[in-house]
C-alpha positions in Angstrom: 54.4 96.8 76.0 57.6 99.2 76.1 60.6 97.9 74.7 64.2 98.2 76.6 66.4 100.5 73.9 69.1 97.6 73.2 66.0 95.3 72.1 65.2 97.5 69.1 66.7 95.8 66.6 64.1 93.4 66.9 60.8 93.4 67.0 57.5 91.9 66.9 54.8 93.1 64.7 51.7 92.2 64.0 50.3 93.1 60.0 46.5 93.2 59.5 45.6 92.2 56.1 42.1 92.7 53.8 40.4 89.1 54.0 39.0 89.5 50.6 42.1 87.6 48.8 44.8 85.2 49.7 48.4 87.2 51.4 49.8 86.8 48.1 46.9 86.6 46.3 46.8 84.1 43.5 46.0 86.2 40.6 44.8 90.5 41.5 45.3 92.2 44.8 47.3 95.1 44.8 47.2 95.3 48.7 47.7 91.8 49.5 50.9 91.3 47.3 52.3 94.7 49.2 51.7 92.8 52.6 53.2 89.5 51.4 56.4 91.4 50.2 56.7 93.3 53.7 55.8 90.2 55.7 58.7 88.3 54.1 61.8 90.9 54.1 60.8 91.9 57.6 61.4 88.0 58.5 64.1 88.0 56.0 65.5 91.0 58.7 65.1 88.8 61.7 61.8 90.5 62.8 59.1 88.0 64.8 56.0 88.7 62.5 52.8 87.3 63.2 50.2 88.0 59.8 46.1 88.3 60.0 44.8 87.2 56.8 42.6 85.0 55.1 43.1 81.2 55.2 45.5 79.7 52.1 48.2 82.8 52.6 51.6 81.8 52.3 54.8 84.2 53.7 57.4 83.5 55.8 55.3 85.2 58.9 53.6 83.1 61.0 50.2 83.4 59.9 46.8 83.2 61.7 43.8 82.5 59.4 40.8 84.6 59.9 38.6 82.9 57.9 39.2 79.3 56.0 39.5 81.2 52.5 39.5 84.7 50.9 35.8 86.3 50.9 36.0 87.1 47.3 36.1 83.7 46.4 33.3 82.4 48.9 30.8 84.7 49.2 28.3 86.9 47.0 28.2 91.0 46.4 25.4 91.2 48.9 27.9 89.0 51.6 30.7 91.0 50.7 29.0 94.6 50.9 26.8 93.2 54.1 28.4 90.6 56.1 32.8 91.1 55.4 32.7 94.3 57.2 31.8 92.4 60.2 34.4 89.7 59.6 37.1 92.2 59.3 35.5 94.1 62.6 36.1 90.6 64.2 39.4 90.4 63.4 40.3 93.6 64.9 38.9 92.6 67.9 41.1 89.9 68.2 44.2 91.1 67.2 43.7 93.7 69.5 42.5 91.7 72.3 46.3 90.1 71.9 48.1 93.8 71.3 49.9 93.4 74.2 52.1 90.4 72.8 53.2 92.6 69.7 55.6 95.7 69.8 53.5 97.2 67.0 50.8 96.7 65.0 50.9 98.0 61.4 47.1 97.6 60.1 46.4 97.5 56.2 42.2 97.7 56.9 41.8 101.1 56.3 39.1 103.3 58.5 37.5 99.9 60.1 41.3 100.3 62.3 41.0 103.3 63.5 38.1 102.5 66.6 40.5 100.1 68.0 43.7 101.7 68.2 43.0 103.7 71.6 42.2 100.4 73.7 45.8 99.4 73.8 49.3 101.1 74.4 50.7 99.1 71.9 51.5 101.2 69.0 49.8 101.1 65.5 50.3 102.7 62.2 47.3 102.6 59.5 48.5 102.2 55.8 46.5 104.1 53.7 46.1 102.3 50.8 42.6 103.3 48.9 41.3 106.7 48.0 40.6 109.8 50.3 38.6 112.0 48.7 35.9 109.7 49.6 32.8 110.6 52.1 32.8 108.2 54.2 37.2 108.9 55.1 36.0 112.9 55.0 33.8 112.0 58.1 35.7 109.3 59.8 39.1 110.4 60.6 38.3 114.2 61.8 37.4 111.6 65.2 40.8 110.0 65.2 43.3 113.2 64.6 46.0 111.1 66.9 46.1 107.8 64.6 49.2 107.5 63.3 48.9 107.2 59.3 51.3 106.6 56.4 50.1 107.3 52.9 51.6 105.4 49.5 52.1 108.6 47.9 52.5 112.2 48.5 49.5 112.9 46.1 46.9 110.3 48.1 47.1 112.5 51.3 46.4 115.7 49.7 42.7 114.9 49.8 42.8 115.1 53.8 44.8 118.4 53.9 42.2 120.4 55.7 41.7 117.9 58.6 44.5 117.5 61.2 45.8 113.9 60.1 48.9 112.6 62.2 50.8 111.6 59.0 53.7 109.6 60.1 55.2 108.8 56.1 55.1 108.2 53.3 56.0 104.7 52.5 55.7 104.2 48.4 54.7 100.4 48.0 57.4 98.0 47.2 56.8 94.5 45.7 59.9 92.0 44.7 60.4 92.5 41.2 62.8 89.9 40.2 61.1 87.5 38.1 59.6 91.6 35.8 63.5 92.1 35.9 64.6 88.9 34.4 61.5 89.1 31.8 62.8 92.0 30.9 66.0 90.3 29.6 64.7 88.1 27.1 64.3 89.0 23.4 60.4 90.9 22.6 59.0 91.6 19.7 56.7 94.5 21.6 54.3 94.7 19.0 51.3 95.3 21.5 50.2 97.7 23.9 49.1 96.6 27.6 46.4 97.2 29.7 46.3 95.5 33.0 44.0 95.9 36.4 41.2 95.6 37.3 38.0 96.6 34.7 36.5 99.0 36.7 35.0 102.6 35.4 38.0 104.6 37.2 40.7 102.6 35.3 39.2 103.6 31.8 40.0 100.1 29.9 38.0 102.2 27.1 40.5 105.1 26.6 43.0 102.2 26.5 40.9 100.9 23.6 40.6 103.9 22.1 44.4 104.7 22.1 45.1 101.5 20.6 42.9 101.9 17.9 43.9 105.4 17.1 48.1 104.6 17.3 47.3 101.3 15.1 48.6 99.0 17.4 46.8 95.8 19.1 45.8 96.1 22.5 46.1 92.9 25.0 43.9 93.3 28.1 44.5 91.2 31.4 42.4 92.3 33.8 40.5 91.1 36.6 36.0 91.7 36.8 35.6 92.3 40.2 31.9 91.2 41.4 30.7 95.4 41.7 31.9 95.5 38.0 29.8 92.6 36.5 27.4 94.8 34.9 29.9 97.9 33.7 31.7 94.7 31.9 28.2 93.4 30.9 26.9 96.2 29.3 29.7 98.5 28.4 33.1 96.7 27.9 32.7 93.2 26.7 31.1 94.7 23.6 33.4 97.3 23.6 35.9 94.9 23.5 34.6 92.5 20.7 33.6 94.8 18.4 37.2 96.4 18.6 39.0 93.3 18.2 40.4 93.4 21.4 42.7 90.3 23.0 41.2 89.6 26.2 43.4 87.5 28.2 41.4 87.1 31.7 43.4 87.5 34.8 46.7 86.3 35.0 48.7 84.6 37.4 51.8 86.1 39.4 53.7 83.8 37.1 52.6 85.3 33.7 52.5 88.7 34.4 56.3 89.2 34.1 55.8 87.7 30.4 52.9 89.8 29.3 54.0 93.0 30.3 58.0 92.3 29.1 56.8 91.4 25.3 54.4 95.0 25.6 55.6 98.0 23.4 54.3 99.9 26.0 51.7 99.8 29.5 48.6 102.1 29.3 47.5 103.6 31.9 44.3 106.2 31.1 42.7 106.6 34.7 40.5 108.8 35.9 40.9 108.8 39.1 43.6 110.0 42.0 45.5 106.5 41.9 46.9 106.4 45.2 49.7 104.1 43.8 49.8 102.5 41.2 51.9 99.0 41.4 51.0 98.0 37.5 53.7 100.7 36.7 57.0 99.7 38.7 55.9 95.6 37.3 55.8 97.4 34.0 59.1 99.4 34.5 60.6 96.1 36.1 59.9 94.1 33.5 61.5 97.1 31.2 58.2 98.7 29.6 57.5 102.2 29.3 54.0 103.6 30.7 52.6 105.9 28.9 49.4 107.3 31.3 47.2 110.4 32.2 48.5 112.7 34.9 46.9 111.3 37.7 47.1 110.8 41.2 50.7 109.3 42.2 51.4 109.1 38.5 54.2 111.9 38.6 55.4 110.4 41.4 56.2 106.7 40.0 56.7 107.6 36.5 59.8 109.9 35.2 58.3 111.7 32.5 60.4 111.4 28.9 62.3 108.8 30.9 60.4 105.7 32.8 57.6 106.9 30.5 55.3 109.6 28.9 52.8 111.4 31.2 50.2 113.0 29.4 47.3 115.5 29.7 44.6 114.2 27.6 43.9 110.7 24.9 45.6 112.8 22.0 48.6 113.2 23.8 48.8 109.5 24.7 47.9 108.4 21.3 51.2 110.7 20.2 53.3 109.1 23.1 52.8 105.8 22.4 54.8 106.3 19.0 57.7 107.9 21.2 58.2 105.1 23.1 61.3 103.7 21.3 63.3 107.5 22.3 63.2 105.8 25.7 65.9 103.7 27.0 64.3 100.6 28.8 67.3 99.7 31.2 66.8 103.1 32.6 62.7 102.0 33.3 64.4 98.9 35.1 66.6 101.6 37.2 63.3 103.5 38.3 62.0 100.4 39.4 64.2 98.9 41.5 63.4 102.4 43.5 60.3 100.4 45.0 62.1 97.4 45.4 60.3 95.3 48.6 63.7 95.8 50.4 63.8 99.4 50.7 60.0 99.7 51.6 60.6 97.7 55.0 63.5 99.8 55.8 60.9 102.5 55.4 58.4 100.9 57.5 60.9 99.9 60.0 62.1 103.0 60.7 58.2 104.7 61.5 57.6 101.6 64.1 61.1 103.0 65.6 59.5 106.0 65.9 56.7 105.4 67.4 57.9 102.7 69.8 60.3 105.4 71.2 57.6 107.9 71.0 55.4 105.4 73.3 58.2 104.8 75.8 58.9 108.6 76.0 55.0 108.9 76.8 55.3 106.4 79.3 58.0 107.5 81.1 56.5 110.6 81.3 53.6 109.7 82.5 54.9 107.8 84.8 57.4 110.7 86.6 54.1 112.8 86.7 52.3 109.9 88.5 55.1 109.3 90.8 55.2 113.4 91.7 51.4 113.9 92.3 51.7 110.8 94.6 54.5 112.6 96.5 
């Protein structure tokens, strides 16, 4: 597996995606479009990248399709809860069964990695990408101290703190923002406010609702209903939503995103949970829209407060903020974007598989002068 030194400029790698949506995904999938984005400026750098994912992806990698289409699309909530773990377990299995033809694997399929990653020399790094403050991540990774990790944010590791975690980064995600930037350029009314994500309980689309209504502005929704949300959209927000007058718009495609959130006043964001990320704010910033959110999670860390955006402490706040928004100069939103531009998040990643490739040769050299000494 070890490389020579002068063949470090180039490298093979091997990304692991999620094989519930397409690598981009054709409308939501946070993860997926992060992958997509590193798949193609690491070819773009004149890296060999070979990409896991789920039939119907499209980068420049060379991509192997794990299964014909993405399981969100094909298969039920009792497939998805019961039978994708096992399709993903697969994967691994097979990726790793090839590790030795890769210089580094960088896996985006959270704890289901971390079993694999002793039964090759190859080196892997695990992306972090969800919440882990969670059970099941409290129990797992205390078994796997030497798994190389990067988190997305400083704030998503804290929740592992107490455990010895083998934190290699912190890579903030990066997306290509081009087509936000150029939105951005284009005359607006921004008469409405934005709420875009998925409508789950944790993203709070009815604090958003409730900030409309209170600042006296319209609220446009586009937003994805995942399978496990049917029922909180059932019950809770759909009539939330029509008895509030609210402008639904379904889940949008790459395409019109850069659009909806450009012609915005401003993007809500009212979690209540520790976002790990957050890529709804640098589109938003991109396309030049303030956010005005909760203190949250990586919030602090994407948005500059009373620049990029308001970060408040409760709904009152944000109903205040939202009628500061114009005291905000939008090219300096676009400035704070391009800080996650896709470009500078491979450089980032590039550099921790330099590190740990050198870190694996070191270990092998070193293992092998010990061999070579007790053989003596």
């Amino acid at each position: 597996m070890a490389l020579d030194g002068h063949r470090l400029g180039h490298m093979r790698v091997a990304l692991i995606s999620p094989l519930y949506e397409t690598v981009p995904p054709s409308h939501y999938g946070g993860t997926e479009r992060v992958i997509a984005a590193l798949a193609d400026e690491l070819v773009d750098m004149g890296h060999d990248v070979t990409l896991f994912a789920a039939g119907g992806s499209r980068t420049r990698a060379s991509v192997v399709a794990v299964v014909p289409a993405p399981l969100r699309t094909t298969m039920s909530r009792r497939e998805l809860t019961e039978i994708a773990p096992h399709l993903h377990l697969h994967m691994l299995a097979e990726v790793y069964r090839q590790a030795g033809e890769f210089d580094v694997i960088h896996a985006h399929t959270d704890i289901w990695t971390l079993p694999f990653v002793r039964l090759t020399e190859t080196p892997t790094v695990v992306t972090m990408h969800g919440r882990l403050d969670l059970d099941a991540v409290q129990r797992v990774f205390p078994l796997y101290p030497d798994t190389p990790l990067v988190s997305i944010s400083e704030s998503q590791r804290r929740a592992l703190d107490h455990f010895p975690i083998r934190w290699v980064g912190t890579v903030p995600n990066g997306l290509d923002l081009g087509r936000y930037i150029d939105a951005s350029r284009r005359p607006r009314h921004r008469d409405y406010l934005a709420f875009i994500g998925r409508l789950t309980p944790e993203k709070r689309p009815d604090l958003a609702v409730e900030v409309a209504r209170r600042a006296g502005l319209p609220l446009r929704v586009a937003a994805k209903i995942d399978p496990l949300d049917a029922e909180y959209w059932r019950h809770e927000i759909e009539p939330l939503f029509d008895r509030e007058g609210v402008d639904y718009l379904g889940e949008l495609s790459e395409r019109d995103k850069p659009e909806f959130l450009a012609g915005a006043r401003a993007m809500l964001l009212p979690i209540d949970w520790p976002e790990p990320f957050g890529l709804v704010m640098i589109e938003s910033l991109a396309a030049g829209t303030p956010v005005v959110a909760l203190r949250r999670g990586s919030v602090p860390e994407v948005i500059t407060d009373g620049v990029s955006g308001w970060i408040c402490d409760d709904v009152d706040e944000m109903v205040r903020r939202v009628h500061d928004v114009d005291r905000l100069d939008r090219s300096d939103c676009i400035d704070r974007a391009r800080e996650f531009s896709a470009t500078r998040m491979a450089c980032r990643y590039l550099s921790v598989y330099r590190r740990l490739v050198n870190d694996s040769e070191r270990a092998s050299a070193s293992e092998q002068v010990i061999s070579t000494a007790a053989g003596a």
